[in-house]
PLY file of the C-alpha trace (Angstrom):
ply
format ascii 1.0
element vertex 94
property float x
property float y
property float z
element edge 93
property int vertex1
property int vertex2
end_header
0.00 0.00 0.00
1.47 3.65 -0.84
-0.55 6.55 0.60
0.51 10.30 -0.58
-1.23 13.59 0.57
-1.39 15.19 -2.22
-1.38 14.20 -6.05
2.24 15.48 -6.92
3.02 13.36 -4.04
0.94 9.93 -5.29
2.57 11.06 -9.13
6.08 10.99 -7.51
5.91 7.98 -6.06
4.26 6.00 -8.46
7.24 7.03 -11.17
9.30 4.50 -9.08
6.30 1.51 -8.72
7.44 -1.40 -10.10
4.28 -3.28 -10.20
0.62 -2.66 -11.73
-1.37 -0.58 -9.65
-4.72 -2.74 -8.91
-6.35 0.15 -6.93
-6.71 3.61 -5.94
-8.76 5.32 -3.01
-8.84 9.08 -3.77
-10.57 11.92 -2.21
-12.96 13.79 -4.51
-11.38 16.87 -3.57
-7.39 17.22 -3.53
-5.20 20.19 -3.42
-4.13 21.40 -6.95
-6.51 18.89 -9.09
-9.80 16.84 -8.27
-9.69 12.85 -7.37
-11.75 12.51 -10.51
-8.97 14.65 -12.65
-6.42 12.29 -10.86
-8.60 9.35 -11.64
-8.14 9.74 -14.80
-4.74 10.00 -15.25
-3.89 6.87 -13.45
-6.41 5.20 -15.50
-4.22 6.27 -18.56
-1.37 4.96 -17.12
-2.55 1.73 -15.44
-5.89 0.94 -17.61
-6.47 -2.01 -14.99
-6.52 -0.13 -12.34
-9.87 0.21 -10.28
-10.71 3.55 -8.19
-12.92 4.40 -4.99
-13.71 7.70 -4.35
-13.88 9.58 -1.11
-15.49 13.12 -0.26
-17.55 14.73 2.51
-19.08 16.50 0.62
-20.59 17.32 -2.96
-23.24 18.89 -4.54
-26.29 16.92 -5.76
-24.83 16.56 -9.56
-21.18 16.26 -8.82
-21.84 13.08 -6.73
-23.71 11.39 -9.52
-21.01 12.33 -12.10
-18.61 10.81 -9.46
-20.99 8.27 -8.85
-21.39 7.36 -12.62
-17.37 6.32 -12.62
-17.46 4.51 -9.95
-18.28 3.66 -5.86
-18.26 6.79 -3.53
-17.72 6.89 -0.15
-19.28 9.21 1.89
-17.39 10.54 4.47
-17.38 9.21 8.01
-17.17 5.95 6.48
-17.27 2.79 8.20
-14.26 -0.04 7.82
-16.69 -2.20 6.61
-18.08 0.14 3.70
-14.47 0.33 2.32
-14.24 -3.55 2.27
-17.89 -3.76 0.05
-16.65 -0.69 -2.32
-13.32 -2.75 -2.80
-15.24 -6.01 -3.27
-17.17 -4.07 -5.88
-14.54 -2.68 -7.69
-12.62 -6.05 -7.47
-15.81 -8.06 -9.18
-16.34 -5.84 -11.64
-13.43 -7.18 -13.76
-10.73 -4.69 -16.17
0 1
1 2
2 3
3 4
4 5
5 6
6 7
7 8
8 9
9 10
10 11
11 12
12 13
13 14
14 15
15 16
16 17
17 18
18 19
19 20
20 21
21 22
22 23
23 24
24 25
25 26
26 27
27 28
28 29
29 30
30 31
31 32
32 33
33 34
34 35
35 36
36 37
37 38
38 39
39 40
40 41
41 42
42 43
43 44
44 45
45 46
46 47
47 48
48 49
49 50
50 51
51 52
52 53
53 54
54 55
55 56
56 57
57 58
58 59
59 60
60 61
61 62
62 63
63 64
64 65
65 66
66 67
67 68
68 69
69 70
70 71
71 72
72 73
73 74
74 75
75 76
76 77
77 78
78 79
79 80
80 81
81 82
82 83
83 84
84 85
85 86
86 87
87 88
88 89
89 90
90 91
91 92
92 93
C-alpha cells in the first residue's frame, strides 16, 4: 500500500512503482486537481486499475457524475463500507 497527501506526491511515487497498480482510493477533492482529474490519469497509465472515491461533501450533480465512474464513499465511512466498495470494484473485472 502507498498513501501520498497530495497528487504530486501519489505522481512521484508511483514514477518508481514497479508493479501494476490494482487500486486507488482518492478523495474527490485534492489540493491542486480533483480525485476525478487524478482518476483519470492513473487510469491512462494503469488501464487495470480500479478507483474508490472519497469526499464529505458534494453537490447533488457532482456526486452522480462521481458516482457514474465509480463507488463513492461518503465521508465518516465505516471499515466495513471500504471492504464492500473494494469487493465491488474487485468483481467488476478490467
Amino acid at each position: 500500500m502507498l498513501t501520498a497527501p497530495t497528487v504530486a506526491e501519489a505522481a512521484a511515487l508511483l514514477l518508481d512503482f514497479p508493479w501494476t497498480l490494482d487500486a486507488a482510493l482518492l478523495d474527490v477533492v485534492l489540493p491542486g486537481t480533483s480525485g476525478l482529474v487524478y482518476a483519470e490519469q492513473l487510469r491512462q497509465r494503469y488501464p487495470a486499475a480500479r478507483v474508490v472515491l472519497m469526499t464529505g461533501w458534494l453537490e447533488p450533480e457532482k456526486l452522480e457524475a462521481a458516482r457514474r465512474r465509480g463507488p463513492v464513499l461518503l465521508k465518516p465511512f465505516t471499515p466495513r463500507a471500504l471492504i464492500e466498495a473494494v469487493e465491488a470494484i474487485s468483481a467488476s473485472g478490467p
